[in-house]
C-alpha positions in Angstrom: 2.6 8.5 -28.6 0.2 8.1 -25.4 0.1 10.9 -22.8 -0.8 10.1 -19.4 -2.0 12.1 -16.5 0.4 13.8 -14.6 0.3 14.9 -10.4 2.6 17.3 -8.9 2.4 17.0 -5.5 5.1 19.3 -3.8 6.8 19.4 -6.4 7.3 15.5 -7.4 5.9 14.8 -10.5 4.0 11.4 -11.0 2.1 10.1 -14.2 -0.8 7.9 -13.9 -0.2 4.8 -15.7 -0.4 1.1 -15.3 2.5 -2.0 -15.8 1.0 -2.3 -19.4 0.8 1.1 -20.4 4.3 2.0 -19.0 6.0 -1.1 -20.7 4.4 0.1 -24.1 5.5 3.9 -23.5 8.7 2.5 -22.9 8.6 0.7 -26.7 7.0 3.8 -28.0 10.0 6.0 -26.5 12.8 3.3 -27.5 11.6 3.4 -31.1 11.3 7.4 -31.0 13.7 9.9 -29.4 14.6 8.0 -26.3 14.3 9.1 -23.2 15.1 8.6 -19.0 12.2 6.6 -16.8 11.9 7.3 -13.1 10.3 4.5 -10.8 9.9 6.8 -8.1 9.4 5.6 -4.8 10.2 7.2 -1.2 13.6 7.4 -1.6 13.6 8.4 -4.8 11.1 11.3 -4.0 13.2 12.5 -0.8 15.4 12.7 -2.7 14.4 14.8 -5.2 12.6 17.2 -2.9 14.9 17.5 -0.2 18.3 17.1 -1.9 17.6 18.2 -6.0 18.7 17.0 -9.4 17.2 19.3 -11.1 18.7 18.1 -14.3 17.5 14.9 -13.9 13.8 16.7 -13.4 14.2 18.5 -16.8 15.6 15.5 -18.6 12.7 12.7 -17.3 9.7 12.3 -19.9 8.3 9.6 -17.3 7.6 9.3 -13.9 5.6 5.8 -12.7 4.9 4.8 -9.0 6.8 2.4 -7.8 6.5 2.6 -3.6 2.9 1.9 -2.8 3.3 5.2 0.4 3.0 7.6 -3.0 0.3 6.0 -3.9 -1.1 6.9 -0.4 -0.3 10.4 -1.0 -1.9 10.9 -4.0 -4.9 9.8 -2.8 -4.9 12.1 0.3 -4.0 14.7 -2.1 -7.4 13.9 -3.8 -5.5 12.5 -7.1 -7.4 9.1 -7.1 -5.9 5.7 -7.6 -2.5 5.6 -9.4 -1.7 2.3 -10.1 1.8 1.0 -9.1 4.6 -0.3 -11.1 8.1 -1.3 -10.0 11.5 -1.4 -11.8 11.4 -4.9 -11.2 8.2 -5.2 -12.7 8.7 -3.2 -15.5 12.1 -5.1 -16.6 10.3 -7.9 -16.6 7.3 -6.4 -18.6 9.2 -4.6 -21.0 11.6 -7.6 -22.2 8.6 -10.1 -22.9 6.2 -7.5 -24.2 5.4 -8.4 -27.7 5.8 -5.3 -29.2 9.7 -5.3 -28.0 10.3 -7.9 -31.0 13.8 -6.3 -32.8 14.6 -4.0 -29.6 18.3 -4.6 -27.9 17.6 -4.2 -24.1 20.6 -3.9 -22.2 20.9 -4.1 -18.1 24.3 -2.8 -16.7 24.9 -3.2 -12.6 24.1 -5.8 -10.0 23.3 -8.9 -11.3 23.2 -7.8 -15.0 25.4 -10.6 -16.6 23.7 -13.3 -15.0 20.3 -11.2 -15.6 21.1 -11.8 -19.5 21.8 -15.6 -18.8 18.4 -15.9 -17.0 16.2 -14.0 -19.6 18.0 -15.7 -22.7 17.3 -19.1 -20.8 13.5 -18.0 -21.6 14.1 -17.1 -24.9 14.8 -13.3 -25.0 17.5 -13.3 -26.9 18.0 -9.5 -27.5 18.8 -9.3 -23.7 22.2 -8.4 -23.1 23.8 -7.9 -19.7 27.0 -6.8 -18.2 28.4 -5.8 -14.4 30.1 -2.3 -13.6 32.9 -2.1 -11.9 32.5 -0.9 -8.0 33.2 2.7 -7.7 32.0 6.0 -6.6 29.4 7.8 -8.6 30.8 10.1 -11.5 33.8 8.1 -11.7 35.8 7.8 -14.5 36.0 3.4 -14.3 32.2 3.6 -13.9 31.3 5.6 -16.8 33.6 4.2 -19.3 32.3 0.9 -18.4 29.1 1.6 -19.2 29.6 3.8 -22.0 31.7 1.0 -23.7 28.8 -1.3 -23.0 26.5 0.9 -25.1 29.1 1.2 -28.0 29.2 -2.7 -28.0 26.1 -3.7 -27.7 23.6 -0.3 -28.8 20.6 -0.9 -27.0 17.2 0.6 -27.4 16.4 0.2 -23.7 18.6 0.4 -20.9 18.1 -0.7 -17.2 21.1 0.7 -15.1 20.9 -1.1 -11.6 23.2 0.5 -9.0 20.6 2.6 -6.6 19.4 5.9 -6.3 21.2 8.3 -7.2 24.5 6.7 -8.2 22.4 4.9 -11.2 21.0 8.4 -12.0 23.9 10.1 -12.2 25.4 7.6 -14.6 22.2 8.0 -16.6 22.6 11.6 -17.4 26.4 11.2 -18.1 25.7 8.6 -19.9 22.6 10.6 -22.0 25.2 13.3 -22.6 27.8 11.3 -24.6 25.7 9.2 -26.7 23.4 10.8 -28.7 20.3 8.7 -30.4 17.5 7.2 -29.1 18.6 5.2 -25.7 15.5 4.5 -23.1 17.0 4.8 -19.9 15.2 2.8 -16.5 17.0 2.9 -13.0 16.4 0.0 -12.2 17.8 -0.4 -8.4 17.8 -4.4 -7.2 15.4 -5.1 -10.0 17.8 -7.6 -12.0 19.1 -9.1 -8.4 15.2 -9.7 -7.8 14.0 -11.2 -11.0 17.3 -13.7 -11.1 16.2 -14.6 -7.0 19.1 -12.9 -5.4 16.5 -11.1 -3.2 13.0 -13.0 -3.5 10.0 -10.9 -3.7 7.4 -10.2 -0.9 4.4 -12.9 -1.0 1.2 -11.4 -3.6 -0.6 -10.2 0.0 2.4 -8.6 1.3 2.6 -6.5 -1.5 -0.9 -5.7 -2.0 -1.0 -4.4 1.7 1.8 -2.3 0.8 4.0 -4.0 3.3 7.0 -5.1 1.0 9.5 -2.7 2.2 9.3 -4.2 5.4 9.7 -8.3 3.5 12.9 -5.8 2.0 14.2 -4.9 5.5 14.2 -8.3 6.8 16.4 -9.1 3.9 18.9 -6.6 4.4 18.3 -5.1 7.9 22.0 -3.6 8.3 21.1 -0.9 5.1 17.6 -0.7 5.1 16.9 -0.4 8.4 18.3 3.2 8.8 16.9 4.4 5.4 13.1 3.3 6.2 12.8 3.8 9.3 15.3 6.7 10.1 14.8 8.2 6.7 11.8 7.6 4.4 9.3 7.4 7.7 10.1 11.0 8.7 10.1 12.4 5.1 6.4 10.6 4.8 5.2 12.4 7.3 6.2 15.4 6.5 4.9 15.2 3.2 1.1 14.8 4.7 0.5 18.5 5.4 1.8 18.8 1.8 -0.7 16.0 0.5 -4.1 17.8 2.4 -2.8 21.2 1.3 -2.9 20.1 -2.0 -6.3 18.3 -1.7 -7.9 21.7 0.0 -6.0 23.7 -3.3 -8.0 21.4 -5.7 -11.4 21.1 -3.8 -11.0 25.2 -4.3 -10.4 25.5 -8.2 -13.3 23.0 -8.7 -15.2 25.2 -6.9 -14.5 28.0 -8.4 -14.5 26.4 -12.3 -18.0 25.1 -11.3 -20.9 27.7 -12.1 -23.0 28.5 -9.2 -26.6 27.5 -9.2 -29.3 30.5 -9.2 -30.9 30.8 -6.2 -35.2 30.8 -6.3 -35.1 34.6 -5.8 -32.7 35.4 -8.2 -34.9 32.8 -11.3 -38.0 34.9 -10.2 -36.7 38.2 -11.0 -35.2 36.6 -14.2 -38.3 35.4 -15.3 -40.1 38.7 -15.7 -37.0 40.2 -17.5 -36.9 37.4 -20.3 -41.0 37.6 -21.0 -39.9 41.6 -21.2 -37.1 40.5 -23.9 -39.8 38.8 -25.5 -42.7 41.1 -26.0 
C-alpha cells in the first residue's frame, strides 16, 4: 500500500497526496483493513488543536488537504506544495475511479438518498445512500440509524455528511461496533454539493483560494461567524507556529549537512595524507 509524506505542523498532521492518489489509497484501504479519512481544512484543524479528539488522532491513517489556508501554511512552514483535495472531490473521485469496480460505497447524512439517485443515474450502481435522522451528536437515534445502514447495505467505503465534529463522532462510534474493513470519509456538504444543493465556486475562484468566501455568500447566517469570527483568528495565530517550524527545519538541514573545509584547514590536511603515504 502507498505511503505518502506526512507534515506535522503544530501538532496537525497532513499527508502530501493528490485527488488521484488519495482516491486510490482510499480503494487500497477499503479492500485492506479499513480505515477513517480526514479532509482537513480550517475548521477541521481548529478544531483538533484547540478543542482535541485525540481518539480520532490515533484512529486516522489519512489526513489530505482540503482548505487551500493549510496549504498556505505548509508552505510558510517550508513543507512545499501539498496539493489539495476536498471531500467533495474525493466522493466524486472515489465512486468513478476504476479500480472501485465490486466496492459498495455508502453516503449517510444530508443529501445522501438523493446522492444515490444522482450517481446511479450515471451508472454507479454500487452507490447506496440514506438520510439520518436530525439529532444531537452521540445520540442513540443517530447512531442506530447509521449503524443499521451498515448492517443493510455493508459498504466498503463510507462518506458520513453531517459536519465537523458531529460526523466524526459518529465515525468512531460507528468504527467501534462494526468490526471489518469499513473506509470511513467525513464528508461535510460534499453529497449536497455534487447533487447542486450548494453549487461550487467558479474554477478561478477556487484556484485563488477564495471559495470559502463563494460558501459564505451561500449561507451567510452560519458561515459568517465561523470564518470570519472563528477560522480567521485561529489562522493567524497559527503563523508564528508555521515560521517557527520553518526556522526548526532550516536548523536540522543545517546541522545534517557536512560542513565544507575551509582552504586553511585542506592545506594542513594535505601534508598529513602525503605523511600517511610515505
Amino acid at each position: 500500500m502507498q505511503t505518502f509524506e506526512r507534515a506535522v505542523i503544530g501538532g496537525l498532521q497532513l499527508d502530501r497526496a493528490d485527488l488521484d492518489e488519495s482516491s486510490r489509497h482510499v480503494i487500497d484501504l477499503a479492500r485492506a483493513d479499513g480505515g477513517i479519512v480526514v479532509t482537513s481544512n480550517v475548521s477541521i484543524s481548529r478544531h483538533l488543536r484547540t478543542v482535541g479528539l485525540p481518539e480520532l488522532e490515533r484512529e486516522t491513517s489519512f489526513w489530505t488537504v482540503d482548505g487551500v489556508p493549510l496549504t498556505w501554511l505548509l508552505r510558510i512552514a517550508g513543507k512545499g506544495r501539498f496539493p489539495r483535495v476536498t471531500g467533495t472531490d474525493l466522493m466524486n473521485a472515489v465512486i468513478g475511479h476504476p479500480a472501485a469496480n465490486g466496492l459498495r460505497v455508502g453516503i449517510v447524512g444530508a443529501a445522501a438518498a438523493e446522492a444515490q439517485a444522482f450517481y446511479r443515474a450515471r451508472g454507479h450502481q454500487h452507490v447506496h445512500g440514506a438520510d439520518l435522522p436530525f439529532a444531537e451528536p452521540d445520540s442513540s437515534a443517530l447512531i442506530d440509524a447509521a449503524s443499521a445502514f451498515i448492517e443493510r447495505v455493508r459498504p466498503d467505503v463510507l462518506f458520513v455528511c453531517l459536519g465537523f465534529p458531529k460526523q466524526e463522532r459518529l465515525i468512531l462510534e460507528l468504527r467501534r461496533r462494526h468490526s471489518g474493513g469499513i473506509v470511513y470519509i467525513g464528508a461535510g456538504a460534499a453529497a449536497q454539493m455534487n447533487t447542486g444543493h450548494f453549487p461550487r465556486a467558479p474554477h478561478l475562484l477556487r484556484r485563488l483560494g477564495l471559495e470559502w468566501v463563494w460558501r459564505m455568500g451561500q449561507d451567510p447566517s452560519r458561515l459568517v461567524k465561523r470564518y470570519l469570527l472563528q477560522d480567521l483568528p485561529w489562522l493567524v495565530g497559527m503563523l508564528p507556529v508555521a515560521l517557527a517550524e520553518r526556522l526548526r527545519s532550516r536548523r536540522r538541514q543545517a546541522v545534517a549537512e557536512p560542513r565544507p573545509l575551509s582552504t586553511a584547514s585542506r592545506d594542513r590536511s594535505a601534508p598529513e595524507r602525503a605523511d600517511r603515504a610515505a
